[in-house]
C-alpha positions as CSV (number, residue, x, y, z in Angstrom):
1,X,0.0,0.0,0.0
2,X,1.3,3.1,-0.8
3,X,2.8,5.3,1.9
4,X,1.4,8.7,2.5
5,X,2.5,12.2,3.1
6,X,0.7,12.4,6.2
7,X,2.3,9.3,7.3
8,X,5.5,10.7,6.5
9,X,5.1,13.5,8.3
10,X,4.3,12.4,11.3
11,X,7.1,9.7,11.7
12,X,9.6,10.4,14.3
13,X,13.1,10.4,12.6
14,X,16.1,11.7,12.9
15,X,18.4,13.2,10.4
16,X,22.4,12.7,10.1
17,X,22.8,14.9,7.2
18,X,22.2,18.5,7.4
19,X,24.3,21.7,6.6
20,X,24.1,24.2,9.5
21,X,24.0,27.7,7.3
22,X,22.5,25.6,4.3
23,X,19.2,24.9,6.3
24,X,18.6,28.5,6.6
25,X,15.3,28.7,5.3
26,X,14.2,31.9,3.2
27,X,12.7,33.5,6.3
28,X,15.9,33.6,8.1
29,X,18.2,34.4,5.2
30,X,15.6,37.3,4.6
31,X,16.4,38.1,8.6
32,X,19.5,38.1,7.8
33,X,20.1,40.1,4.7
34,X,18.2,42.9,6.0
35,X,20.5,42.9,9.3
36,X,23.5,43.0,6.7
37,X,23.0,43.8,3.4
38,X,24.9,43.5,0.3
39,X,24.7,41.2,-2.1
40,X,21.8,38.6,-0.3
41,X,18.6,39.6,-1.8
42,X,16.2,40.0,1.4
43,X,12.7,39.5,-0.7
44,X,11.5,36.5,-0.8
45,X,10.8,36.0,-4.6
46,X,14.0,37.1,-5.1
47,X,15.4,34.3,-3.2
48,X,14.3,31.8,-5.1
49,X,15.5,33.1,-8.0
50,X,18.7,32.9,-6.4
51,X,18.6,29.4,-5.3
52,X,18.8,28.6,-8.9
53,X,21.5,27.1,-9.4
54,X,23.4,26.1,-12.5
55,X,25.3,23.5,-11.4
56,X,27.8,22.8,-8.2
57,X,30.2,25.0,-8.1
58,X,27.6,27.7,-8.8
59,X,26.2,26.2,-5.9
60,X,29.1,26.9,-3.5
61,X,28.7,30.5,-5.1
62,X,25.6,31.1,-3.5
63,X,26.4,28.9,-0.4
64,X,29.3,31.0,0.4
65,X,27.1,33.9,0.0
66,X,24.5,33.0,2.4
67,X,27.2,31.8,5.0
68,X,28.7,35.5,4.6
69,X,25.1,36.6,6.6
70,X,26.6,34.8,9.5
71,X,28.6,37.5,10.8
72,X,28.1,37.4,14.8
73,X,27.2,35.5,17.8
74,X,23.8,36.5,17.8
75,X,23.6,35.8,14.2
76,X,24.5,32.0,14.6
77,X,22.0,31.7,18.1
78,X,19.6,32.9,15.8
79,X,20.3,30.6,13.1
80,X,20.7,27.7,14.9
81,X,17.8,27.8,17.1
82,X,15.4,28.5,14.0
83,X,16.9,25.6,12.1
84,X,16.0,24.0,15.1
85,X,12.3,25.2,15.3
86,X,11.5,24.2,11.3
87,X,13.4,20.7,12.1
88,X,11.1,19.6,15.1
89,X,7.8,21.5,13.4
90,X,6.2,19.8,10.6
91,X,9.0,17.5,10.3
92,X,9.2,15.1,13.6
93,X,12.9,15.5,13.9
94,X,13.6,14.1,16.9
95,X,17.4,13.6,16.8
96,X,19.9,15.9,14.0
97,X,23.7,15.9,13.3
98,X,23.9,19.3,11.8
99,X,27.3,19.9,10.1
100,X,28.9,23.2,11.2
101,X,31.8,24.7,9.8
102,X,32.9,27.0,11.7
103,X,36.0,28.2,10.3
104,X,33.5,30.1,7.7
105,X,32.8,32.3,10.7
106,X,35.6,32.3,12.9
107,X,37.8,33.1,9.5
108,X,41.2,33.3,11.3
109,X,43.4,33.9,8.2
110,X,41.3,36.6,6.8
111,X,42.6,40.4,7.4
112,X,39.3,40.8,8.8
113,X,38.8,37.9,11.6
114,X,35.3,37.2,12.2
115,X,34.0,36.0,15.8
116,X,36.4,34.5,18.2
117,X,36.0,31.2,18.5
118,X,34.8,30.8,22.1
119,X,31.4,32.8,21.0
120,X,31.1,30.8,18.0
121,X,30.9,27.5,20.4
122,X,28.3,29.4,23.2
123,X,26.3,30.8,20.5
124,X,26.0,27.3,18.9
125,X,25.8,25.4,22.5
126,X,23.0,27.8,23.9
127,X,20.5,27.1,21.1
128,X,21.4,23.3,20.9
129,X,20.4,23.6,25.1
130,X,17.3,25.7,24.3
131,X,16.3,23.9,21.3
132,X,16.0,20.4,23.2
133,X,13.7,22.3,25.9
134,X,11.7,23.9,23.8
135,X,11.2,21.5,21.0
136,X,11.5,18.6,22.1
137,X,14.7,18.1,19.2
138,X,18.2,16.7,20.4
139,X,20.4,18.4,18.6
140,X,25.0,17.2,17.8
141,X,27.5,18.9,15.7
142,X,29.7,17.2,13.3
143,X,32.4,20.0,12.4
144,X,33.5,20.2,8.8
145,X,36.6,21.0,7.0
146,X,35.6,23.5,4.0
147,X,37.6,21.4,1.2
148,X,37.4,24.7,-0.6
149,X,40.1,26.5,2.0
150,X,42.5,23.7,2.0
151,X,45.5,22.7,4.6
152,X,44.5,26.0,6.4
153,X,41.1,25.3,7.0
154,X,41.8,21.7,8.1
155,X,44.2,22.7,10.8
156,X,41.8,25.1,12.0
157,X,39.0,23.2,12.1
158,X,40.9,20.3,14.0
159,X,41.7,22.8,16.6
160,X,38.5,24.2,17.6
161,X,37.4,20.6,17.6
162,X,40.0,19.3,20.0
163,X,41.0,22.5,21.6
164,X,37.3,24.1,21.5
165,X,35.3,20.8,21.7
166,X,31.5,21.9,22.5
167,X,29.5,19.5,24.7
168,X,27.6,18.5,22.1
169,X,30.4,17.8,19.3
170,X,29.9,14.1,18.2
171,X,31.7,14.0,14.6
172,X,34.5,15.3,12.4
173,X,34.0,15.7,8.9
174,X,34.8,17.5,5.0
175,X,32.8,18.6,3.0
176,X,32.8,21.6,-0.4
177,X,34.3,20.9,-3.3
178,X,35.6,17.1,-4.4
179,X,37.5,18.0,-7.5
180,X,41.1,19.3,-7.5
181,X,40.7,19.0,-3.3
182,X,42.5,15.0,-2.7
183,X,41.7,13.2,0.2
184,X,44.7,12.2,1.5
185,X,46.0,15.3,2.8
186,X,43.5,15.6,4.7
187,X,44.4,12.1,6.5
188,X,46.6,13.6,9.6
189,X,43.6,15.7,10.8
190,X,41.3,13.2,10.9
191,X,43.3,10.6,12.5
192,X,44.0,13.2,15.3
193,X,40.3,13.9,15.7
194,X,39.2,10.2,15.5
195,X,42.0,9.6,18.4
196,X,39.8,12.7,20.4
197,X,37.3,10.2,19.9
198,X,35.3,12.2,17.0
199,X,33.5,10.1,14.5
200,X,34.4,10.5,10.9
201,X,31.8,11.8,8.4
202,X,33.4,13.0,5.1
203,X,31.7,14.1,2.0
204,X,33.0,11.7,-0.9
205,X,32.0,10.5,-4.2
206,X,29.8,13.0,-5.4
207,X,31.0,15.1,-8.1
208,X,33.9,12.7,-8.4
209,X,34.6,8.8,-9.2
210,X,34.5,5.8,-6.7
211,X,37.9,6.1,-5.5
212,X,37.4,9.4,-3.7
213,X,35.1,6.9,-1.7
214,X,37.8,4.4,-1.4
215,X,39.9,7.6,-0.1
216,X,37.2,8.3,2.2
217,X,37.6,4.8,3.9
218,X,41.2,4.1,4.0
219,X,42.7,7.3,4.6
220,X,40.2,8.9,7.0
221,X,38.6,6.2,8.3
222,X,34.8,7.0,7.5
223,X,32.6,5.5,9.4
224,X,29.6,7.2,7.0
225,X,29.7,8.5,4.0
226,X,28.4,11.6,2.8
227,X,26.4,11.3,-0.2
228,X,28.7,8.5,-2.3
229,X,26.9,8.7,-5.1
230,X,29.8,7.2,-7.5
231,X,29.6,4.0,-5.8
232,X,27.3,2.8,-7.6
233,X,29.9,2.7,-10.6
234,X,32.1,0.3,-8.3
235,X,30.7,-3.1,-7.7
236,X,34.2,-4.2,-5.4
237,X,32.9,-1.0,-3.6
238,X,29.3,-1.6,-3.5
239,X,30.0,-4.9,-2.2
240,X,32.6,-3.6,0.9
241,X,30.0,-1.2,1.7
242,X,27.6,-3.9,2.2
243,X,30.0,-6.3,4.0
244,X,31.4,-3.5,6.4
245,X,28.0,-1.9,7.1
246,X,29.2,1.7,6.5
247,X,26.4,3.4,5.4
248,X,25.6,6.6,2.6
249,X,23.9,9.3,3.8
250,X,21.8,10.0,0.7
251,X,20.2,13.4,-0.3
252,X,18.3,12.6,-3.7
253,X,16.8,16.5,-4.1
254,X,20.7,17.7,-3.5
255,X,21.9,15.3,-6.0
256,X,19.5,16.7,-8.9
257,X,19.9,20.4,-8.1
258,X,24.0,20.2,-8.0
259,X,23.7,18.1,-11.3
260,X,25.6,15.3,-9.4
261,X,22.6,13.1,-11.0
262,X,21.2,13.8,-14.0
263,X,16.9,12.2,-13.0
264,X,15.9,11.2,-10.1
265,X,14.7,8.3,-12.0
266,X,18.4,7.5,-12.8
267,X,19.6,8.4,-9.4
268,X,21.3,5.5,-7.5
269,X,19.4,4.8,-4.3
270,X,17.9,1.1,-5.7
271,X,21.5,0.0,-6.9
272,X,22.6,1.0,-3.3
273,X,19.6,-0.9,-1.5
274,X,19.6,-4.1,-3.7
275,X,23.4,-4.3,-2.9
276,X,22.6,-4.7,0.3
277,X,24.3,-1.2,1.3
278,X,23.4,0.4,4.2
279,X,21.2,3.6,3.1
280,X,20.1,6.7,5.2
281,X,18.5,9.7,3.8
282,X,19.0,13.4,4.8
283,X,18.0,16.6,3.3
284,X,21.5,18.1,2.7
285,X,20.7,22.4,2.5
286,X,16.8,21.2,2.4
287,X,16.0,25.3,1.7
288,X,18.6,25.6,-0.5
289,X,17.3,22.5,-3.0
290,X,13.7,23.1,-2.2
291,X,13.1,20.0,0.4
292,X,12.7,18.6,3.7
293,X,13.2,15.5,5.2
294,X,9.8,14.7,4.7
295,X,10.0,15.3,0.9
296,X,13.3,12.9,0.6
297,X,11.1,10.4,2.0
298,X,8.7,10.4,0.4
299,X,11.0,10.5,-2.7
300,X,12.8,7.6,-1.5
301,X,9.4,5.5,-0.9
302,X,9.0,6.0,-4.5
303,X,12.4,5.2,-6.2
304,X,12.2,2.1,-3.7
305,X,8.9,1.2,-3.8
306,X,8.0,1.3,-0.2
307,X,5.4,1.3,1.9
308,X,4.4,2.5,6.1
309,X,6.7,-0.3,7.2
310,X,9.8,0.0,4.5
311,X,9.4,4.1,5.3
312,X,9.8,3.1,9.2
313,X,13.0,0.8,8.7
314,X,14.7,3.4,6.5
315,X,13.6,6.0,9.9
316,X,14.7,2.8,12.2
317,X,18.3,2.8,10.2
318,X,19.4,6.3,10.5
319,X,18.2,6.0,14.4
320,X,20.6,3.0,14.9
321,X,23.8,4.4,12.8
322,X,23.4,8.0,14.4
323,X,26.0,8.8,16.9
324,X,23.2,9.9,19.7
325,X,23.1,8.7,23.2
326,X,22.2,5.2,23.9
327,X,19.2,6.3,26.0
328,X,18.2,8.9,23.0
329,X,18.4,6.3,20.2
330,X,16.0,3.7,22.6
331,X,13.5,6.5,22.6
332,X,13.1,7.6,19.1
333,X,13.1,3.9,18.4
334,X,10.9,3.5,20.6
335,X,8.4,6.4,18.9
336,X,8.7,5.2,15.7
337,X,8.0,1.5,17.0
338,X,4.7,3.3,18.4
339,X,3.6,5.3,16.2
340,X,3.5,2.8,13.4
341,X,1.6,0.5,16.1
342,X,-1.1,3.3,16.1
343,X,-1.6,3.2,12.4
344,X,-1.9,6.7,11.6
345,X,-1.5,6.3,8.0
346,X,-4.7,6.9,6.8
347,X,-4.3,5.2,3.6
């Protein structure tokens, strides 16, 4: 039986693959280009127009842009708790690993230094305490190095997260641009953060070929995978996915608007499943791409052909390979277990 929106929407779930600025619906991007202006339109129509984008790198154009709103303390408390209101409202988000890159604020090698570090961490740490009270939404961070800054950027970002470490830091990971940006030098700062006891996260495998993937897993140790699109080109990888249960975080609306896949009809989500690969899906920058979780369920019920009860497992699976509390992971389990017992799908 076919799975409904309503169903969807009402599922508990959690979400391990989320950008921190690139959830910043039009609303707050709007908020925030009127508090700084320049080149960020702040009316809404205009927005969307510029949310167009032409293909990825055009896309980390825009990005960039929206992440130069960011500007202050109060700026990312602002951000981060109304990332946290549309997560928990609408959406049942119960549990999120948003990916925060805070070297894009804290820019320490710039002429112009943005927030000291230290502000960055209590702005970001305050919200993730009020956000949980208020909504109900546990909220981690998984720090990212932006590929795009290089060696720089990396040894930054390892020291804030091993020097700066917020309570609620869980993961480290890398994420921008895949092309002319090679894994491997990358491999010293995240075998220092995975000995801090970080979990590794990278972004790999989807503007580029398989062996960025391979990269991914034998030079940084990734535990998930970001995206991975290209594996599907790699049966020997397909089938050591499977075998070591590392799973791909996979944002299907992300894929299409980046032109990382050409259809969603062609996009690799059923190669990945029938595999036997371990498959969670995310929203990526779900404003950004015009989604939501919900939506990227309801998009992967249909490339997969599920219904209420294959919808549930794929909510049950990102539960289980999130990095949350053991206590926190029974719950939402727990929820979901319940509220598919209760049969709300009206269908």
């Amino acid at each position: 039986m076919r799975v409904t929106p309503e169903f969807i929407a009402g599922l508990p779930k959690a979400e391990l693959h989320v950008h921190h600025v690139g959830s910043a619906s039009p609303r707050m991007v709007a908020e925030l280009a009127a508090r700084h202006p320049g080149t960020v339109p702040s009316d809404l129509e205009e927005l969307r127009r510029f949310y167009e984008f032409r293909d990825f790198a055009h896309f980390i154009e825009v990005y960039l842009a929206v992440v130069d709103l960011v500007r202050t303390p109060e700026d990312i408390r602002y951000l981060t708790y109304e990332v946290a209101r549309e997560m928990a409202e609408g959406q049942s988000l119960r549990y999120a690993e948003l990916t925060c890159t805070p070297y894009t604020s804290v820019r320490p090698h710039d002429p112009e230094p943005g927030m000291p570090i230290e502000a960055y961490t209590e702005a970001i740490e305050d919200a993730r305490v009020a956000a949980e009270r208020d909504f109900g939404l546990v909220l981690r961070w998984v720090y990212d190095i932006p590929g795009e800054a290089g060696l720089p950027s990396a040894d930054a970002t390892v020291d804030f997260a091993l020097h700066h470490r917020p309570e609620g830091l869980v993961g480290f990971g890398l994420g921008g641009p895949e092309i002319g940006v090679p894994r491997a030098q990358f491999q010293p700062h995240f075998d220092a953060a995975r000995a801090a006891g970080l979990r590794s996260v990278p972004h790999a495998g989807e503007t580029t070929g398989p062996e960025t993937v391979w990269d991914a897993l034998r030079l940084l140790g990734a535990e998930r995978i970001g995206h991975g699109t290209s594996a599907a080109q790699n049966p020997e990888l397909l089938a050591h996915l499977a075998a070591t249960g590392v799973p791909l975080e996979v944002c299907p609306s992300s894929n299409i608007a980046t032109r990382a896949v050409a259809r969603l009809e062609d996009h690799p989500i059923r190669a990945f499943r029938d595999a036997g690969v371990t498959v969670t899906v995310a929203s990526d920058d779900p404003p950004m791409f015009g989604t939501s979780l919900n939506r990227e369920y309801e998009i992967a019920a249909d490339l997969l052909d599920l219904d209420a009860d294959g919808v549930a497992d794929l909510a049950r699976t990102a539960v289980r390979v999130s990095f949350a509390p053991e206590d926190v992971r029974a719950r939402v389990l727990g929820e979901i277990d319940a509220y598919v017992a209760a049969g709300k799908d009206p269908a």
